[in-house]
GUKOLFI-56176 format. One record per residue (C-alpha): residue number from 1; residue in one letter; chain; x, y, z. Coordinates in steps of 0.2 Angstrom, whole numbers. Example, Ala and Ser with C-alpha at 12.3 -4.5 7.8 and 13.67 -1.06 7.14 Angstrom:
residues 2
+-------+-------+------+-------+-------+-------+
| torvo | bavex | gugu |  east | north |    up |
+-------+-------+------+-------+-------+-------+
|     1 |     A |    A |    62 |   -22 |    39 |
|     2 |     S |    A |    68 |    -5 |    36 |
+-------+-------+------+-------+-------+-------+
//
This chain:
residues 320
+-------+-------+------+-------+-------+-------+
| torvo | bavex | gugu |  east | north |    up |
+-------+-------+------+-------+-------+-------+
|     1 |     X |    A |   186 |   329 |   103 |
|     2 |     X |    A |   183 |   312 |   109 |
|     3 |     X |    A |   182 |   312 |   129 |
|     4 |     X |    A |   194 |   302 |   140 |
|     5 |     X |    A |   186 |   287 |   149 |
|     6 |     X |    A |   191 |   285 |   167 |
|     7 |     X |    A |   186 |   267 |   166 |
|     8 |     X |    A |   202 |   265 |   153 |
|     9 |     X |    A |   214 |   271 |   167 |
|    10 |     X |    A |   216 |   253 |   178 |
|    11 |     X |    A |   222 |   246 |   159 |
|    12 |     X |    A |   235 |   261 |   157 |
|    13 |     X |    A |   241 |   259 |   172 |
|    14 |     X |    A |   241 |   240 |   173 |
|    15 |     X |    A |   262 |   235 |   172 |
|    16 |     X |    A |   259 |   220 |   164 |
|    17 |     X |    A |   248 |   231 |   151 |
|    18 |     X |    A |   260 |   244 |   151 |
|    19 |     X |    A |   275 |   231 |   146 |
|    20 |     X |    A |   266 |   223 |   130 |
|    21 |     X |    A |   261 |   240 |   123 |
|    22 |     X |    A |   278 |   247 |   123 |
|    23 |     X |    A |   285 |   228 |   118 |
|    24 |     X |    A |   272 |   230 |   104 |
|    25 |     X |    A |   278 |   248 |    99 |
|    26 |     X |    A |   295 |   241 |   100 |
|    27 |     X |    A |   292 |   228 |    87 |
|    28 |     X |    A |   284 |   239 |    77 |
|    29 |     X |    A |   299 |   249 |    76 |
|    30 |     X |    A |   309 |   238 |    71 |
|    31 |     X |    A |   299 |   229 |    58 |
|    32 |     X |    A |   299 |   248 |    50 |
|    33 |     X |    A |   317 |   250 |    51 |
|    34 |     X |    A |   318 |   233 |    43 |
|    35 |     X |    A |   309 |   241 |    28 |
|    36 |     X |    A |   320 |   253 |    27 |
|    37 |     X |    A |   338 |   245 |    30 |
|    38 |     X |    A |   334 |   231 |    22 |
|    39 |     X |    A |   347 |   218 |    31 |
|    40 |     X |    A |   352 |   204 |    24 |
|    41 |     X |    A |   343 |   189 |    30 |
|    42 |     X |    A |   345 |   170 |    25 |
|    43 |     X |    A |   328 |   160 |    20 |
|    44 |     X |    A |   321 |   150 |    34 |
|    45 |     X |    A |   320 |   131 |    38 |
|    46 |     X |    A |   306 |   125 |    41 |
|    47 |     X |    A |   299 |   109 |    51 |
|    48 |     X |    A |   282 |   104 |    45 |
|    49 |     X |    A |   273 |    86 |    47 |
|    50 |     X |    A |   255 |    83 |    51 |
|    51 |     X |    A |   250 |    85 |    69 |
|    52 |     X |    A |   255 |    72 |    81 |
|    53 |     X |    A |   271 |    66 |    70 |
|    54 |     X |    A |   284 |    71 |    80 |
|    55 |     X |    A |   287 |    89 |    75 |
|    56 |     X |    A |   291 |    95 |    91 |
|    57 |     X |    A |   304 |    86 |    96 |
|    58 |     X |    A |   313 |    86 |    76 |
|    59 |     X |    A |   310 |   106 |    81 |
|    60 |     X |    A |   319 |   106 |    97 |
|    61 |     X |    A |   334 |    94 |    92 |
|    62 |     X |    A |   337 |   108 |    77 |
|    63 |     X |    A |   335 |   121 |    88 |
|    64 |     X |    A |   348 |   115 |   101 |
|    65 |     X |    A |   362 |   116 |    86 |
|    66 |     X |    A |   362 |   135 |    94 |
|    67 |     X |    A |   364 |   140 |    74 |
|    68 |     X |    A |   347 |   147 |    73 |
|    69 |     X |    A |   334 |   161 |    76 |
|    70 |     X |    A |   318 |   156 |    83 |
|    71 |     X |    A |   302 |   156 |    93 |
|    72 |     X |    A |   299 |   143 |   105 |
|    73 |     X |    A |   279 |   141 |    99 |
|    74 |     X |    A |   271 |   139 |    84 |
|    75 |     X |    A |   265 |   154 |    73 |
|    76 |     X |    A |   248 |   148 |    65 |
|    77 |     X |    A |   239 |   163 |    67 |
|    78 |     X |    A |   254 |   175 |    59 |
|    79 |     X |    A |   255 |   163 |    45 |
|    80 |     X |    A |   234 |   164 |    45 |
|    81 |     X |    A |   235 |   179 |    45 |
|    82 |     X |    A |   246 |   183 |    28 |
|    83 |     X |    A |   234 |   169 |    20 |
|    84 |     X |    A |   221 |   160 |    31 |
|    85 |     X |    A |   202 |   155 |    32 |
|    86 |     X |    A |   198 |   174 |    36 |
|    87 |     X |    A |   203 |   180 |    20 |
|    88 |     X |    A |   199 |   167 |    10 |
|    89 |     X |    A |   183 |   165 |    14 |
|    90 |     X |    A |   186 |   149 |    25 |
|    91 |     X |    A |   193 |   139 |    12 |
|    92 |     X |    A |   205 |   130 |    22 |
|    93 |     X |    A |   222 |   134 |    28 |
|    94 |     X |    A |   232 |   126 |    13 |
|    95 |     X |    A |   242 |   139 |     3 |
|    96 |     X |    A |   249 |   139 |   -15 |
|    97 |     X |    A |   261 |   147 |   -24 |
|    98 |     X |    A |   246 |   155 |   -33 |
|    99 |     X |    A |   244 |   164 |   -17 |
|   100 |     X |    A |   261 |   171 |   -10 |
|   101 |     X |    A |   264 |   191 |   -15 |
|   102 |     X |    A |   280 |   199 |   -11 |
|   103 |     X |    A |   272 |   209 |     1 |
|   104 |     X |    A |   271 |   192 |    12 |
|   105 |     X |    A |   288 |   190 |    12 |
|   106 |     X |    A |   293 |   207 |    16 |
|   107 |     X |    A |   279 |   206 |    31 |
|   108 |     X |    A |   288 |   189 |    38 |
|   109 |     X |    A |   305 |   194 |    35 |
|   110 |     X |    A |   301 |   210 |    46 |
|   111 |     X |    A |   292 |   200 |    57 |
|   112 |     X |    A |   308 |   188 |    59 |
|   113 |     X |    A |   318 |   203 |    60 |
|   114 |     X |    A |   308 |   213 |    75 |
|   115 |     X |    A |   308 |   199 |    84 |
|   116 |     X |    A |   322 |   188 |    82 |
|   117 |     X |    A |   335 |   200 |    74 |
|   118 |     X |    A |   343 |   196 |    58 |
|   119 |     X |    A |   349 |   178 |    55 |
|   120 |     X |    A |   345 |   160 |    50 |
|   121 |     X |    A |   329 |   156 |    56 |
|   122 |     X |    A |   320 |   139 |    63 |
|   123 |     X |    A |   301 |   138 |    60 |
|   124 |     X |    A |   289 |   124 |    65 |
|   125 |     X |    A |   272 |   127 |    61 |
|   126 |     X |    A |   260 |   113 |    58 |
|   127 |     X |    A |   249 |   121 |    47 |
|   128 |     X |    A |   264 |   126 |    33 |
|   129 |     X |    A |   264 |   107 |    30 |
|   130 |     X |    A |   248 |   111 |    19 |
|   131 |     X |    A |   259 |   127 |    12 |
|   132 |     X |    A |   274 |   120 |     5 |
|   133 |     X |    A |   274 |   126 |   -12 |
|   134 |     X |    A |   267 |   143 |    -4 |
|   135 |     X |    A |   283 |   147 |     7 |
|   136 |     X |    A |   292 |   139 |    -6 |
|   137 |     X |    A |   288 |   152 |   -17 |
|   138 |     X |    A |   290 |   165 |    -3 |
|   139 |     X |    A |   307 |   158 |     2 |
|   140 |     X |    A |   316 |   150 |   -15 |
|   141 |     X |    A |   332 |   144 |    -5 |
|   142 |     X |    A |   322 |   138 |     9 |
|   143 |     X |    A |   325 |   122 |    17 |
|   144 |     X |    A |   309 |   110 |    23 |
|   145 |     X |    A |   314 |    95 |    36 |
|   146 |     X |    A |   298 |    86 |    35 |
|   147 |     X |    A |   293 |    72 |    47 |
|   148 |     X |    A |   280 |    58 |    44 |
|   149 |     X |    A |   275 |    44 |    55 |
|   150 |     X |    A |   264 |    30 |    53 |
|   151 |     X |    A |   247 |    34 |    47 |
|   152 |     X |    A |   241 |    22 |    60 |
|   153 |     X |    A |   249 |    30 |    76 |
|   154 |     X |    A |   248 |    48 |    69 |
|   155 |     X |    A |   228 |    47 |    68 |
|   156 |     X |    A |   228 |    37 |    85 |
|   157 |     X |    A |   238 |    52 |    93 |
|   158 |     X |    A |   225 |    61 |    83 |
|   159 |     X |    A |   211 |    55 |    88 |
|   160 |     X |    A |   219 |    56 |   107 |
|   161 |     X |    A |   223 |    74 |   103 |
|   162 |     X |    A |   206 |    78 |    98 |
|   163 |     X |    A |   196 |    73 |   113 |
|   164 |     X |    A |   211 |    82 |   124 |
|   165 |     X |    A |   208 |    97 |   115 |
|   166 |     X |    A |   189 |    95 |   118 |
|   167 |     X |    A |   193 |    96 |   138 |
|   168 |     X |    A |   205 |   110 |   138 |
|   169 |     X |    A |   205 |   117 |   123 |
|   170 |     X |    A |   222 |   114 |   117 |
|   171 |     X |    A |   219 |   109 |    98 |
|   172 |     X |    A |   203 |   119 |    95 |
|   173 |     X |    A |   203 |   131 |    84 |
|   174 |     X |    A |   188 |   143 |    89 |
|   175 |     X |    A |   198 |   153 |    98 |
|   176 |     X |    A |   209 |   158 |    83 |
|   177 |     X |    A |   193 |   160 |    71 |
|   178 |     X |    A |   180 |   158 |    81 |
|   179 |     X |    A |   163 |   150 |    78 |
|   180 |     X |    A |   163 |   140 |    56 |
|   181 |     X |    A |   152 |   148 |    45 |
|   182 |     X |    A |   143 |   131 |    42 |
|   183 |     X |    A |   137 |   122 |    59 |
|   184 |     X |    A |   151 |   108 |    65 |
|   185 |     X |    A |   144 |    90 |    72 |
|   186 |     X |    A |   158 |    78 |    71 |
|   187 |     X |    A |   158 |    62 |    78 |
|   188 |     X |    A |   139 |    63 |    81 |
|   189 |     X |    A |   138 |    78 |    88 |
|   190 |     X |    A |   153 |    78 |   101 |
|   191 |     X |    A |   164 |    91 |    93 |
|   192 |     X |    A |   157 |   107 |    87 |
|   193 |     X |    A |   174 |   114 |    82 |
|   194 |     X |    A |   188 |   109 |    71 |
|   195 |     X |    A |   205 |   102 |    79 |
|   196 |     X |    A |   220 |   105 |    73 |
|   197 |     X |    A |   221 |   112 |    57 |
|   198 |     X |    A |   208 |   116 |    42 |
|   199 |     X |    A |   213 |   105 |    25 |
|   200 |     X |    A |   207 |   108 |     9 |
|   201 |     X |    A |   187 |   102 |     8 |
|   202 |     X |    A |   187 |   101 |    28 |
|   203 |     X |    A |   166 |   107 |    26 |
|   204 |     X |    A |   163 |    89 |    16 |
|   205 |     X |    A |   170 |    78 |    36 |
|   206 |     X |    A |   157 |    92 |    48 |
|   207 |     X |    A |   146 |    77 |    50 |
|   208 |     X |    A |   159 |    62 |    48 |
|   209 |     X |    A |   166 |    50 |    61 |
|   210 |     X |    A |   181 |    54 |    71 |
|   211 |     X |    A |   191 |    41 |    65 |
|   212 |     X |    A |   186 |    47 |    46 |
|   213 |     X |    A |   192 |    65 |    51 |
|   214 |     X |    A |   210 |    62 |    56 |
|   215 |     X |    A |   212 |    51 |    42 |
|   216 |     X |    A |   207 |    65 |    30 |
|   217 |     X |    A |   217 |    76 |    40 |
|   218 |     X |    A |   235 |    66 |    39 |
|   219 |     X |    A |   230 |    61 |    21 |
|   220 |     X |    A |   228 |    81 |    16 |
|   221 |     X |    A |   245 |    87 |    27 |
|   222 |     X |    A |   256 |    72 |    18 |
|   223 |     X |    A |   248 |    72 |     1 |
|   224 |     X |    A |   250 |    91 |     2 |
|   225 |     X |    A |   267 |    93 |     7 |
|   226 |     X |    A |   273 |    76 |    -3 |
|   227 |     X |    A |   267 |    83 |   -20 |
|   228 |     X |    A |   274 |   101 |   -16 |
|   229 |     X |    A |   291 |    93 |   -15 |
|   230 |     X |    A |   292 |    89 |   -32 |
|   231 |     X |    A |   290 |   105 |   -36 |
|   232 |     X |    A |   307 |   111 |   -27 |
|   233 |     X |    A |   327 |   105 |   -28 |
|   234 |     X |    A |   330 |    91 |   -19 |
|   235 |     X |    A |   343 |    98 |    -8 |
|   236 |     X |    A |   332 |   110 |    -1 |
|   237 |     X |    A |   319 |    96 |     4 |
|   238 |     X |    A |   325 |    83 |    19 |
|   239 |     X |    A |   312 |    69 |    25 |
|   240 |     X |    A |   313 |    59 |    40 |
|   241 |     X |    A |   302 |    45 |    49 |
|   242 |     X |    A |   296 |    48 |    68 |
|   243 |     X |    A |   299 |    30 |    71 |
|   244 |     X |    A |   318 |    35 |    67 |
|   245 |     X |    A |   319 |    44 |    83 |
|   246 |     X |    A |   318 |    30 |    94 |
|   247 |     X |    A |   323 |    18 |    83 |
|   248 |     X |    A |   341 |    26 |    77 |
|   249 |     X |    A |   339 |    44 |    83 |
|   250 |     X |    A |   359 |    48 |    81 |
|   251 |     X |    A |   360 |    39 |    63 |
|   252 |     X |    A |   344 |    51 |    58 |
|   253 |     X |    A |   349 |    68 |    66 |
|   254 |     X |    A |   369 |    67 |    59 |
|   255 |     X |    A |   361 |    65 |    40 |
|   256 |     X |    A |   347 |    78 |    44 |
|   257 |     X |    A |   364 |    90 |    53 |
|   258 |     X |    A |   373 |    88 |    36 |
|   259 |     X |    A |   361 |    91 |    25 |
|   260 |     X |    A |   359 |   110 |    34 |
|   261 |     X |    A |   377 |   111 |    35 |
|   262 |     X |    A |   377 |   110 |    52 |
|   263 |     X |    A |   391 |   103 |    63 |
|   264 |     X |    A |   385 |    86 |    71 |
|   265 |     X |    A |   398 |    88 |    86 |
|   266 |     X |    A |   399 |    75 |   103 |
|   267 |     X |    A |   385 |    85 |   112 |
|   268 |     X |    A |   376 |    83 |   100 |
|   269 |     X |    A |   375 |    65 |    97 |
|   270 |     X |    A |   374 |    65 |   118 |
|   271 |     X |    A |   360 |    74 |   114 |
|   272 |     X |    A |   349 |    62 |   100 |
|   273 |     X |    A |   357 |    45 |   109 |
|   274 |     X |    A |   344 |    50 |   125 |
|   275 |     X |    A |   328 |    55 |   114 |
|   276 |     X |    A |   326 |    37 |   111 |
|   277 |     X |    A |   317 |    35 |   130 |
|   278 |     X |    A |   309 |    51 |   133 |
|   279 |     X |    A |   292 |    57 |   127 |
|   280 |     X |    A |   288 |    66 |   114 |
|   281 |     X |    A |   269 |    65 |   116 |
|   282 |     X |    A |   258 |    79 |   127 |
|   283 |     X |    A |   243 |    65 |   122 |
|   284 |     X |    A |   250 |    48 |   127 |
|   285 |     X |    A |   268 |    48 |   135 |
|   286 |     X |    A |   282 |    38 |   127 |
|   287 |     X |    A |   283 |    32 |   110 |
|   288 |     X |    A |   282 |    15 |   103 |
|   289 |     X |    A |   279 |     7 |    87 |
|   290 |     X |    A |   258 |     1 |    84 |
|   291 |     X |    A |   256 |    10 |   101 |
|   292 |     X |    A |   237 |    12 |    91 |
|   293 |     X |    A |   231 |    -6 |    97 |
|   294 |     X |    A |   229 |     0 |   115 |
|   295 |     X |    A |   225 |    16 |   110 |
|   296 |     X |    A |   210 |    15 |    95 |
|   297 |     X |    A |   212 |     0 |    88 |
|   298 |     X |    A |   194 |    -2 |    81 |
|   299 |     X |    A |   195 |    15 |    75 |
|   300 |     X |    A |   212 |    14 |    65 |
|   301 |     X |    A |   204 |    -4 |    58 |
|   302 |     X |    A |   190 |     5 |    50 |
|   303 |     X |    A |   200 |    18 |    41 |
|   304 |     X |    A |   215 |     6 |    35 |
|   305 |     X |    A |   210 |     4 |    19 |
|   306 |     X |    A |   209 |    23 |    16 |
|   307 |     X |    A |   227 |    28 |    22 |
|   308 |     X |    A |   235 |    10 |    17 |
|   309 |     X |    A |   240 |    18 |    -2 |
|   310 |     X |    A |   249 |    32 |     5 |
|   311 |     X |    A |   256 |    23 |    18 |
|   312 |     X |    A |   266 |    13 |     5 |
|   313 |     X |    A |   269 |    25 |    -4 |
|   314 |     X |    A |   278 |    32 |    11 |
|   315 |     X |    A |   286 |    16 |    15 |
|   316 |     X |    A |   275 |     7 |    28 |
|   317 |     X |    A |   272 |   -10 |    28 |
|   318 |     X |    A |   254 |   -13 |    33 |
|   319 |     X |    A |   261 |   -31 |    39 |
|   320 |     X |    A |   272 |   -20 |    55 |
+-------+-------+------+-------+-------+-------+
//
């Protein structure tokens, strides 16, 4: 019989210890009763956009409708864990229909379930921009509202957001996989860890320029995500600009509202009319449009020609 350890004692008796076993044993509990009562619950809504496109602040708007279930953080290491670099053998943290199994779906709707209770639930997630057609096959009747901003201010916040993450560790993302398989020396050797999120072909940049990184990075999350919608009904697929949030941020969120067949009431439109002054950056503060040319303005110049394609196809004018 294995013998007790008196040195495990402080931890059993530890409150704060005590409390997230038994929350954990709760969960568990009910993610078990899930799979036997089976409730009904509605396919999620999901907010996706590459990092640093105004996500967060599309998340919280949604979320102050007071319609749906959610978490107020991101999930990338539940979604990682279903399908992620360390079960498939680092090969990114894109997904594909190829790779959903009903047994995903039935651990995220007990996940939902345990922790949220049944209903409608709100999800934003970085990293399922890169898995679209993935939930999508997960989720049939799920809804996507994605966000893209300017390719030139995205990488900028980027590139900003990267050497933030470097000081405090906000965006690395050792501490979810720890240590890459294959040695790391981006931007000559100051970064020795991805930022972020790991695209498809992320081992070809662990050598390549900053700059070159966060343009491979938004190319991969919008290329990803914008060919995945073809692939889906279009009522089920609602797109939005960042620079709609200051520009015309009642007009934007109403159209977005009805599409999810949600009522756009008076506190509601009180709500979007004052997100057109207030920051929705961690990195840099307030938005504004080509806010790149104080930040990186030599590095966005070097990688224009390599984003300009997608930006038109998104509807940027390189002229703005």
């Amino acid at each position: 019989m294995a013998s007790f350890r008196f040195s495990s004692l402080p931890k059993l008796l530890d409150p704060e210890i005590r409390a997230k076993n038994l929350q954990w044993l709760g969960w568990r509990a009910k993610e078990l009763l899930w799979s036997v009562t089976r409730p009904t619950m509605p396919d999620p809504v999901f907010v996706i956009g590459c990092s640093r496109s105004g996500t967060t602040v599309t998340f919280e708007t949604l979320a102050a409708s007071g319609r749906f279930r959610h978490f107020n953080h991101e999930l990338p290491q539940f979604w990682d864990g279903l399908y992620g670099p360390l079960n498939n053998g680092w090969a990114s943290e894109a997904a594909g229909p190829e790779h959903a199994t009903p047994s995903h779906r039935e651990r995220a709707l007990a996940y939902f379930y345990a922790r949220l209770g049944a209903g409608p639930v709100l999800d934003k997630t970085c990293i399922n921009t890169l898995r679209v057609g993935y939930l999508l096959k997960l989720f049939p009747h799920a809804k996507f509202v994605f966000i893209h901003r300017d390719g030139r201010d995205n990488i900028s916040s980027m590139i900003d957001g990267w050497r933030l993450g470097r000081i405090d560790g906000g965006f690395g993302l050792e501490k979810f996989f720890g240590p890459a398989p294959v040695p790391v020396a981006i931007n000559d050797g100051e970064f020795h860890e991805w930022h972020f999120f790991l695209p498809p072909g992320w081992r070809d940049y662990n050598r390549a320029s900053l700059e070159d990184v966060c343009a491979f990075q938004w190319i991969s999350a919008n290329r990803l995500a914008l060919d995945a919608a073809h692939d889906m009904p279009a009522a089920q697929w609602i797109q939005v600009r960042y620079e709609d949030i200051f520009e015309r941020p009642v007009e934007m969120f109403r159209t977005v509202f009805e599409r999810l067949d949600l009522p756009f009431d008076a506190r509601m439109e009180a709500h979007c009319a004052g997100l057109a002054g207030r920051p929705t950056s961690i990195v840099k503060g307030t938005p504004k449009k080509q806010k790149w040319r104080e930040s990186n303005p030599e590095a966005i110049e070097r990688i224009l020609p390599k984003i300009a394609p997608l930006m038109r196809e998104m509807g940027y004018e390189l002229e703005d």
